[in-house]
VOPAGU-2260 file (C-alpha; in pm, 1 decimal, decimal comma):
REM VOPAGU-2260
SITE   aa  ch    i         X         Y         Z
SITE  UNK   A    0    3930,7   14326,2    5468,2
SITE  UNK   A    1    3922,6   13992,7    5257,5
SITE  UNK   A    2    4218,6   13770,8    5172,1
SITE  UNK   A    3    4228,5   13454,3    4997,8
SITE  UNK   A    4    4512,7   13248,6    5093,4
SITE  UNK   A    5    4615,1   12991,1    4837,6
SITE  UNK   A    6    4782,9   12709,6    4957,3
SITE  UNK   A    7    4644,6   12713,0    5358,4
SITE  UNK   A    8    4671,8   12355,4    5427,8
SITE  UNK   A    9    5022,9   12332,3    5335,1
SITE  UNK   A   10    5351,9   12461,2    5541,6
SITE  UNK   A   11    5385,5   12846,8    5519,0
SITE  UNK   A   12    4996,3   12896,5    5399,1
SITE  UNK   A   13    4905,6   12765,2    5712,0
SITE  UNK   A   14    5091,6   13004,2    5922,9
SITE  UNK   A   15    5016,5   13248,6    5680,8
SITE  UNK   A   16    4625,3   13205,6    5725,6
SITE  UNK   A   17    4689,9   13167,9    6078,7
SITE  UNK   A   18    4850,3   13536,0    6097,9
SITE  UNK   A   19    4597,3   13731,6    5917,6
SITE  UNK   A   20    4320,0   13542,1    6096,9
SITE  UNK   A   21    4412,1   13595,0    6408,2
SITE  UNK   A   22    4434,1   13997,8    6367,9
SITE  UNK   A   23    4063,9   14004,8    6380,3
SITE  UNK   A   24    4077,0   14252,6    6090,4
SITE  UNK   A   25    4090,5   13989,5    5838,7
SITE  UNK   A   26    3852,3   13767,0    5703,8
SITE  UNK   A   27    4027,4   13455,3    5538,8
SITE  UNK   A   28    3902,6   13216,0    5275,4
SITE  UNK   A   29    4198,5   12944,1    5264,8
SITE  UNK   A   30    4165,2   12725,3    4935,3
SITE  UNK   A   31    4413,0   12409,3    4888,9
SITE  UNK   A   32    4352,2   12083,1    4716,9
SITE  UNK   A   33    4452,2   11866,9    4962,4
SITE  UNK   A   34    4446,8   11518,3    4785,9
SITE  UNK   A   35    4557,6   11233,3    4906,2
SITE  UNK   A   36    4950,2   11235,5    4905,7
SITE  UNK   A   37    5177,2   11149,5    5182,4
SITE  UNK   A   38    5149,9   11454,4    5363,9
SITE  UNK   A   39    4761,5   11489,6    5335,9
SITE  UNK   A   40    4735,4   11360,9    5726,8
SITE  UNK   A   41    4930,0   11644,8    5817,3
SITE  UNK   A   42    4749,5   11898,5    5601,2
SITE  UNK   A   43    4429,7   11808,8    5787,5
SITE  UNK   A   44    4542,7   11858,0    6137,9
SITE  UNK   A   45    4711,5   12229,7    5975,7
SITE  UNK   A   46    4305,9   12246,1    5883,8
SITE  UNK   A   47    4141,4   12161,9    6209,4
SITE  UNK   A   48    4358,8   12416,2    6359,4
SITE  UNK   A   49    4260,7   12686,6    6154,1
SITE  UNK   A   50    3896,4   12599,8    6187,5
SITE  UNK   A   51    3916,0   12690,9    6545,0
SITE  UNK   A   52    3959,7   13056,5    6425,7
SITE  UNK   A   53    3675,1   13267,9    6420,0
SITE  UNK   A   54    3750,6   13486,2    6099,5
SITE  UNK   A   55    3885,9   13178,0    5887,8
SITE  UNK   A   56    3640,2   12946,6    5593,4
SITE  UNK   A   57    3814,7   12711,4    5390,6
SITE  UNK   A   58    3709,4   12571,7    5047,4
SITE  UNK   A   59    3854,5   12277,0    4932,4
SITE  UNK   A   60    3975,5   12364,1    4569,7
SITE  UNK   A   61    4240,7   12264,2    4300,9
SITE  UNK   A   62    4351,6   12632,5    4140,7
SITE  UNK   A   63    4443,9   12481,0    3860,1
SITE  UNK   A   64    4094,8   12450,6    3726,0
SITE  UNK   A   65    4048,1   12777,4    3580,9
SITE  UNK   A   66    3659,0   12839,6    3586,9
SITE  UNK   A   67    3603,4   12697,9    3916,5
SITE  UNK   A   68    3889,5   12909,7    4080,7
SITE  UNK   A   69    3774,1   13243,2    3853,0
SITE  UNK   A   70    3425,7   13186,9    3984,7
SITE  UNK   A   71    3576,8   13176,4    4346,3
SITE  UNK   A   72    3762,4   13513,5    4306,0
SITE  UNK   A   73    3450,7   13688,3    4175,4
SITE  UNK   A   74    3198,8   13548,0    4445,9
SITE  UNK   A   75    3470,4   13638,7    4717,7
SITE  UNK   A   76    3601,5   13906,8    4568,0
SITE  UNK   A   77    3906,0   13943,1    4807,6
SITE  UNK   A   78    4072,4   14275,8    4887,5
SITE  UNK   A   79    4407,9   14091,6    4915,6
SITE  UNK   A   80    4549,9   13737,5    4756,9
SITE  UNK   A   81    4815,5   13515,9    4904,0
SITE  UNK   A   82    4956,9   13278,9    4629,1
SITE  UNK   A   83    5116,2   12969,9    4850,5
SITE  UNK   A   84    4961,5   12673,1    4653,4
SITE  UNK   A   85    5264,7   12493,5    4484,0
SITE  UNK   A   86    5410,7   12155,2    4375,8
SITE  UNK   A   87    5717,1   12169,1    4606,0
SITE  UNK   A   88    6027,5   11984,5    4655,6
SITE  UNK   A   89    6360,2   12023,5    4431,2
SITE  UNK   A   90    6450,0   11648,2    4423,5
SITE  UNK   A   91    6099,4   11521,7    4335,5
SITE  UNK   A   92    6068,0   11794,0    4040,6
SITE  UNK   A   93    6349,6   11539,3    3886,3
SITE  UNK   A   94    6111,2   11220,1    3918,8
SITE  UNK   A   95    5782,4   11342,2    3867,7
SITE  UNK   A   96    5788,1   11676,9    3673,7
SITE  UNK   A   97    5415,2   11635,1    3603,2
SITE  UNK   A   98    5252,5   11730,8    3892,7
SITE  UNK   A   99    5485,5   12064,1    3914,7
SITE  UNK   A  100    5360,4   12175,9    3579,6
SITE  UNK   A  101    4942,9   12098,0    3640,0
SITE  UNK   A  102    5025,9   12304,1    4035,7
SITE  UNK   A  103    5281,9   12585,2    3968,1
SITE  UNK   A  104    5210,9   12632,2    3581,1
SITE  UNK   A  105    4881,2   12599,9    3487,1
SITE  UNK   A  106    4808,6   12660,3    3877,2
SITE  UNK   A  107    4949,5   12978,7    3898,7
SITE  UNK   A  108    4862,6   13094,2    3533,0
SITE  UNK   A  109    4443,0   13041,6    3672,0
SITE  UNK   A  110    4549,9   13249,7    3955,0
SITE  UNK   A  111    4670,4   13518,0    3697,6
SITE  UNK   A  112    4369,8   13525,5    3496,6
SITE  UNK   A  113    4164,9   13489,5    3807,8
SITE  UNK   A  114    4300,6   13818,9    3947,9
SITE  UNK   A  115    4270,3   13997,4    3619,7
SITE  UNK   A  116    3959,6   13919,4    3625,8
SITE  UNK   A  117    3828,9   14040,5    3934,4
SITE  UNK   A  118    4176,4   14251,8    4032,1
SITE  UNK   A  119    4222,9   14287,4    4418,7
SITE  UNK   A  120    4423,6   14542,4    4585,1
SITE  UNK   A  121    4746,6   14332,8    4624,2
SITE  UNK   A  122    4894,0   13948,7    4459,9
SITE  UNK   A  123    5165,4   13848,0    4645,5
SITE  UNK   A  124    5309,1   13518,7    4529,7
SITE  UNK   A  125    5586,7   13266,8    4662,7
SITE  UNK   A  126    5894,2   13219,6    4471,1
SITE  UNK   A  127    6210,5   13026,8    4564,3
SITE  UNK   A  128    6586,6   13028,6    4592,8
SITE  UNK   A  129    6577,1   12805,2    4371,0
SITE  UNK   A  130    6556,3   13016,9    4097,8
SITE  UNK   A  131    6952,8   13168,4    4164,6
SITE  UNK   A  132    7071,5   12859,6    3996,4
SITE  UNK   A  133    7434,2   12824,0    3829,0
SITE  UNK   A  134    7660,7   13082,8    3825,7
SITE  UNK   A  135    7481,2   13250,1    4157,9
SITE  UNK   A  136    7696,7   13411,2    4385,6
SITE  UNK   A  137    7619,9   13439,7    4736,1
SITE  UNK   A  138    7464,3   13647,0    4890,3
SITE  UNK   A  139    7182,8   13606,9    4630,6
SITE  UNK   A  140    7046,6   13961,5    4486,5
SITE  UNK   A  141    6724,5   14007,2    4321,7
SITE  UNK   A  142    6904,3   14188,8    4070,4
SITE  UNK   A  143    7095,0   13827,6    3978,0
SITE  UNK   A  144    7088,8   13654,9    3643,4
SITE  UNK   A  145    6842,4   13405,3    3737,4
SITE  UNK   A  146    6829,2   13246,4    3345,9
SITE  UNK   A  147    6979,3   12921,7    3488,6
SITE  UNK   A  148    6800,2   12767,0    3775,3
SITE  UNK   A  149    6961,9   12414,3    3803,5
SITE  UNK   A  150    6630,6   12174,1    3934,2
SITE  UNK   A  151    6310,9   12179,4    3731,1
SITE  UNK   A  152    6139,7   12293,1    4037,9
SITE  UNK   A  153    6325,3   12597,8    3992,8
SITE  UNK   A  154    6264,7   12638,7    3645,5
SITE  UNK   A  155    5868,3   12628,3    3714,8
SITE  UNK   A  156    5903,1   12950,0    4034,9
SITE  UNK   A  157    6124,5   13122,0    3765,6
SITE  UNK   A  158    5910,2   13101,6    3499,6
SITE  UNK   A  159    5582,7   13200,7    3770,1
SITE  UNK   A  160    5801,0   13548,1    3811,1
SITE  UNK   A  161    5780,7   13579,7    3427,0
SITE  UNK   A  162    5415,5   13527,9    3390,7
SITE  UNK   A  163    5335,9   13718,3    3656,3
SITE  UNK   A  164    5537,9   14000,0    3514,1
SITE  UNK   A  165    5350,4   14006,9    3172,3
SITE  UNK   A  166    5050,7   14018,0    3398,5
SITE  UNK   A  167    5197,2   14363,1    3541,1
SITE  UNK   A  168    5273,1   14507,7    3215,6
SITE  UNK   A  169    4980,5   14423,8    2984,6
SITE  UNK   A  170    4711,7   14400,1    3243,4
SITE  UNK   A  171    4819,8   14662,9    3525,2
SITE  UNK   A  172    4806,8   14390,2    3840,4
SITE  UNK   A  173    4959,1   14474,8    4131,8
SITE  UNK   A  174    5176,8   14154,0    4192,4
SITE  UNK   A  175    5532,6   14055,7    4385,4
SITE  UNK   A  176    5671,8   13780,4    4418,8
SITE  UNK   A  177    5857,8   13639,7    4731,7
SITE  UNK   A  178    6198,7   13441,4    4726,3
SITE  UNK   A  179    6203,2   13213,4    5001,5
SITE  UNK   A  180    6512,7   13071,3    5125,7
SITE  UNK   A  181    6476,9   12703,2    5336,1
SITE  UNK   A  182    6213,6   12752,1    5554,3
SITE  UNK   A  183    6177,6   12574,6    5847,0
SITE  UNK   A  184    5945,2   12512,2    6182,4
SITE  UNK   A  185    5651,5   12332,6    6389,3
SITE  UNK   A  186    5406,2   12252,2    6092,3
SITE  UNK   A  187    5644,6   12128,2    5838,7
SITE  UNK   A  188    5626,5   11911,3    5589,4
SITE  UNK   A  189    5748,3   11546,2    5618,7
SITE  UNK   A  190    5979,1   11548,5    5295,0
SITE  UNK   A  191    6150,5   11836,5    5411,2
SITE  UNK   A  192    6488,3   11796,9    5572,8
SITE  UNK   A  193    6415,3   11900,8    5963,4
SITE  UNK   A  194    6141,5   11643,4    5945,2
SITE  UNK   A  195    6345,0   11387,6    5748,5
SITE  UNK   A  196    6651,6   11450,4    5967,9
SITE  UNK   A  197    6474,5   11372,8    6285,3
SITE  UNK   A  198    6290,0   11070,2    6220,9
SITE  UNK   A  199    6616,6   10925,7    6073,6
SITE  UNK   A  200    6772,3   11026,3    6439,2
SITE  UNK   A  201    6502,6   10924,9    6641,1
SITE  UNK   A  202    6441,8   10574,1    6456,8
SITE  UNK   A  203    6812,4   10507,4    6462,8
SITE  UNK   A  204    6810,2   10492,1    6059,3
SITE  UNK   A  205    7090,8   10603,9    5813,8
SITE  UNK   A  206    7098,3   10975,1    5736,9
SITE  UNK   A  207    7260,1   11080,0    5409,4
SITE  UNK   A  208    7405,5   11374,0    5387,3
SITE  UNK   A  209    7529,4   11515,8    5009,0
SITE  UNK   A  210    7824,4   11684,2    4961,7
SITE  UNK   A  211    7987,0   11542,5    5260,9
SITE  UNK   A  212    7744,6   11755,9    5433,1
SITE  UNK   A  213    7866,7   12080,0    5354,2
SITE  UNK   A  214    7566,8   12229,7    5150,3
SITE  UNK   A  215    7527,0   12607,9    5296,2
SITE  UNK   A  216    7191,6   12666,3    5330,7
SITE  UNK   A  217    6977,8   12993,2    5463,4
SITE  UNK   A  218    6757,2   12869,8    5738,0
SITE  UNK   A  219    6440,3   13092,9    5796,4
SITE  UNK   A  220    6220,7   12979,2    6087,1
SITE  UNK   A  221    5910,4   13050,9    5918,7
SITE  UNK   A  222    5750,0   13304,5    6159,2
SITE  UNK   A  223    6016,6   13538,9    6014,2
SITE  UNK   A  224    5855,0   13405,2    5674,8
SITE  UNK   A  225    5518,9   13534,3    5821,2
SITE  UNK   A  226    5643,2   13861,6    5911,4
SITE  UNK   A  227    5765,1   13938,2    5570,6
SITE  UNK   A  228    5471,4   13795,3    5359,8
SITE  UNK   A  229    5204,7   13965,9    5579,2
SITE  UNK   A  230    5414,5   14306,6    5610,2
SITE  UNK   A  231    5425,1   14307,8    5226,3
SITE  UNK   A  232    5115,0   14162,6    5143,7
SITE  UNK   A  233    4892,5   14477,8    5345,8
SITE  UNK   A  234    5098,9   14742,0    5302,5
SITE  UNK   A  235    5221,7   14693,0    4916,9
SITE  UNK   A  236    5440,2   15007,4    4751,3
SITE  UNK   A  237    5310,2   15251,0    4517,5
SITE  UNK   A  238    5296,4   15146,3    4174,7
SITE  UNK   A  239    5662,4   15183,5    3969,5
SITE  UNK   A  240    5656,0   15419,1    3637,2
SITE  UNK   A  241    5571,2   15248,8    3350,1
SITE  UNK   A  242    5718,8   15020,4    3219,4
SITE  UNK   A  243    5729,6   14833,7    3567,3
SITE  UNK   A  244    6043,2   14620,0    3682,9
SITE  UNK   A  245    5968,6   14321,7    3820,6
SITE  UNK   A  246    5853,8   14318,1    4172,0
SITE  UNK   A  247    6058,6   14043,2    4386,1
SITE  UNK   A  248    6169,6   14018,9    4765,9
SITE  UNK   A  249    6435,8   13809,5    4910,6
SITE  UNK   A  250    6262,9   13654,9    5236,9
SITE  UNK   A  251    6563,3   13447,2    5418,1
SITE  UNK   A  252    6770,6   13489,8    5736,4
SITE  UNK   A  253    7101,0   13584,4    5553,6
SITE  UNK   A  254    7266,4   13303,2    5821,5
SITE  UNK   A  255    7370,3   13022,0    5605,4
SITE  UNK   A  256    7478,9   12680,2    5797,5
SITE  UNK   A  257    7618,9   12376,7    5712,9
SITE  UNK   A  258    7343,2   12071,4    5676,5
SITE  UNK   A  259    7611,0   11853,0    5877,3
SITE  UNK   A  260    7612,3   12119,2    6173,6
SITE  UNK   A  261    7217,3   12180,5    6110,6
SITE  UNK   A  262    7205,2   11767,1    6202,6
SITE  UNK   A  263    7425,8   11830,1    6521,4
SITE  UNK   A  264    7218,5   12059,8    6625,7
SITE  UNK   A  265    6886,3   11832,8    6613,6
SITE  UNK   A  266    7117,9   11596,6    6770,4
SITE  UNK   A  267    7161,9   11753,9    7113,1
SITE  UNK   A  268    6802,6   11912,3    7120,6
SITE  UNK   A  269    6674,8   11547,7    7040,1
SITE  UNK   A  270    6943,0   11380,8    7271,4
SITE  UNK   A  271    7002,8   11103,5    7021,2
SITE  UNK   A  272    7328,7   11019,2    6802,5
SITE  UNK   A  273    7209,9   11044,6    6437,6
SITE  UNK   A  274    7381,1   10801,3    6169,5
SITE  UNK   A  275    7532,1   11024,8    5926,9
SITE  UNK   A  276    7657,2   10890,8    5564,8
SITE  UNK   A  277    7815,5   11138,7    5420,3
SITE  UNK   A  278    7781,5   11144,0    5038,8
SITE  UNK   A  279    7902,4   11305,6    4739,1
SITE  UNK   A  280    7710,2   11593,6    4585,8
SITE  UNK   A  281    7356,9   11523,1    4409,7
SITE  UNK   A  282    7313,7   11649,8    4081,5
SITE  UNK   A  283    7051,9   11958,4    4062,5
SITE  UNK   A  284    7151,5   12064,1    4402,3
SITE  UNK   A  285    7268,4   12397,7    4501,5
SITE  UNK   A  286    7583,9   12399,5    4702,6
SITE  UNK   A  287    7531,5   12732,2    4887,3
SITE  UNK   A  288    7239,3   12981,5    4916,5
SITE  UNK   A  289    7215,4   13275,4    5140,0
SITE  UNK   A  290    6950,6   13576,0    5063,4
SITE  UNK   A  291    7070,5   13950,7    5087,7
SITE  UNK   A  292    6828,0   14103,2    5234,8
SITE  UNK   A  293    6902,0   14523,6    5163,6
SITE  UNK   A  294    6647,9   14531,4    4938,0
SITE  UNK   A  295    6348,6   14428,3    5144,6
SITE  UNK   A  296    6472,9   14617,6    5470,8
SITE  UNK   A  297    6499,8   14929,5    5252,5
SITE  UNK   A  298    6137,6   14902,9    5103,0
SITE  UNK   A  299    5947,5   14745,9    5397,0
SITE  UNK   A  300    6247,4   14729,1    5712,1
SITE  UNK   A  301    6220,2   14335,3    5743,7
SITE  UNK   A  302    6473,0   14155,3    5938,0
SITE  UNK   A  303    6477,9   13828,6    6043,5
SITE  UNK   A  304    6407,6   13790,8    6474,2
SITE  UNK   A  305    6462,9   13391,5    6509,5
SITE  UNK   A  306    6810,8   13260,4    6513,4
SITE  UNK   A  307    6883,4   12898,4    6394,0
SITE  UNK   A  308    6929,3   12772,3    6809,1
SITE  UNK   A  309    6603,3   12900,5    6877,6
SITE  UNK   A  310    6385,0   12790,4    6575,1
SITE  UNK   A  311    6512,2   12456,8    6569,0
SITE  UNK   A  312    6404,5   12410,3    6963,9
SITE  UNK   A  313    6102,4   12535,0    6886,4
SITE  UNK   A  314    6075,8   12308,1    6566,2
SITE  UNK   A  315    6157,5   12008,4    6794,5
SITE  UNK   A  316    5935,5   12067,8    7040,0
SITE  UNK   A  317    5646,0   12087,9    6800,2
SITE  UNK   A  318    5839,8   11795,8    6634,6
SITE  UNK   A  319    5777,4   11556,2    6925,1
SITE  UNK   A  320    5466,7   11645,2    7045,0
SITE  UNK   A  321    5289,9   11609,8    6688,2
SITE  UNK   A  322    5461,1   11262,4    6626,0
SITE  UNK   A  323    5478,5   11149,3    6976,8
SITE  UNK   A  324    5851,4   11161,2    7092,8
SITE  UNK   A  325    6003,7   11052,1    7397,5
């Protein structure tokens, strides 16, 4: 079978890639801009591992640009599409909204018309947590109001579930979307907090915590991401009557822990004191998110296998190896 994988240099398209290449009943066409920003090192070495795999080509491509990623689809024609290209980050939607508009709007509305176009078997997409904004109660439900996402990062996966719902309706694509709760593990990105918590321990530099470090958040070592994306992604459900609801999965560990005990953690697998400051909270953060999960084990029976002790070792391991740790 054929899958295009959107988004394979980056964290969880990497892994993702990685998965469905390494079946040996997949053959993978990973597409992802690249460019030149401050994790672009890291997305390379993500690439020079996957090129090592037999059943995995990778086109260097900006989705965004309609045509050129319409004229992909058709030449490839994939049996299955993994949408994991994305402008991420909440606090940088805040500073530079730009860049999420040209990567998860206009981005993800060429991936629409792409698939309509030349329809494959299966879209599945990746949402957020971020999109169970104010007045979400934990556990999060799929079933939530989720009119009032609090960061513009959120806004922009919210508004992806809506457009790919009209897609559903009016065109007949099979599409769901995927809420992922704080992933984390070997492979990721530099702005995101395991990364930015160690080098701030391991250099011996201040490390801010907001909200005195009591932020709850829903760890999910992202192997357990994998599992669920993959799992859902081959083996979609049978279409809904008509009209369709909208398709969406809570992927998350249902575990949520405090950032400040998250930090103690990467303490004592690190062996280093970190400097904490501990900080009021930031505006556009979420104080709390945790997925419930009964709607995903009922359609497809995914639960999580990695608990927080484990992942994290694992994530440090990879951690000093890649950056060259003592």
């Amino acid at each position: 079978m054929k899958v295009l994988v959107t988004g394979a240099a980056g964290f969880v398209g990497h892994h993702v890639a990685r998965r469905l290449a390494e079946t040996k009943r997949c053959e993978v066409l990973g597409v992802d801009l690249v460019g030149e920003e401050g994790d672009s090192d890291l997305k390379r070495a993500r690439l020079a591992e996957l090129a090592a795999l037999g059943d995995f080509r990778f086109l260097q491509c900006d989705v965004a640009d309609g045509e050129k990623f319409a004229g992909l689809v058709a030449h490839f024609r994939p049996d299955y599409v993994a949408h994991l290209a994305a402008q991420t980050g909440v606090r940088g939607s805040f500073e530079r909204p730009a860049p999420y508009v040209h990567s998860n709007l206009n981005g993800f509305a060429s991936v629409l018309e792409a698939c309509r176009r030349t329809p494959p078997r299966h879209l599945v997409y990746a949402s957020s947590s971020s999109v169970y904004g104010a007045g979400a109660r934990s556990p999060f439900r799929e079933d939530d109001d989720t009119s009032q996402p609090v960061s513009f990062y959120g806004a922009t996966k919210k508004c992806n579930e809506v457009m790919a719902h009209s897609y559903v309706r009016n065109h007949g694509l099979n599409a769901t979307g995927l809420r992922f709760f704080t992933v984390y593990g070997p492979w990721g990105r530099p702005d995101m907090a395991p990364t930015l918590f160690a080098r701030a321990i391991c250099e011996g530099r201040p490390l801010p915590l907001f909200n005195q470090g009591k932020n709850l958040r829903d760890f999910t070592y992202v192997d357990d991401i994998v599992d669920g994306v993959v799992k859902i992604l081959l083996y979609p459900l049978p279409p809904a009557p008509s009209p369709p609801p909208p398709r969406l999965f809570n992927l998350g560990q249902s575990r949520p822990v405090e950032t400040l005990l998250f930090v103690r953690m990467l303490e004592s697998l690190l062996g280093r004191t970190a400097q904490v400051e501990l900080l009021p909270p930031q505006p556009g953060e979420m104080l709390e998110t945790c997925a419930d999960l009964t709607r995903v084990q009922a359609a497809f029976n995914f639960s999580p296998k990695v608990p927080l002790e484990e992942g994290l070792r694992r994530f440090v391991d990879w951690f000093k190896a890649y950056y060259g740790v003592k």
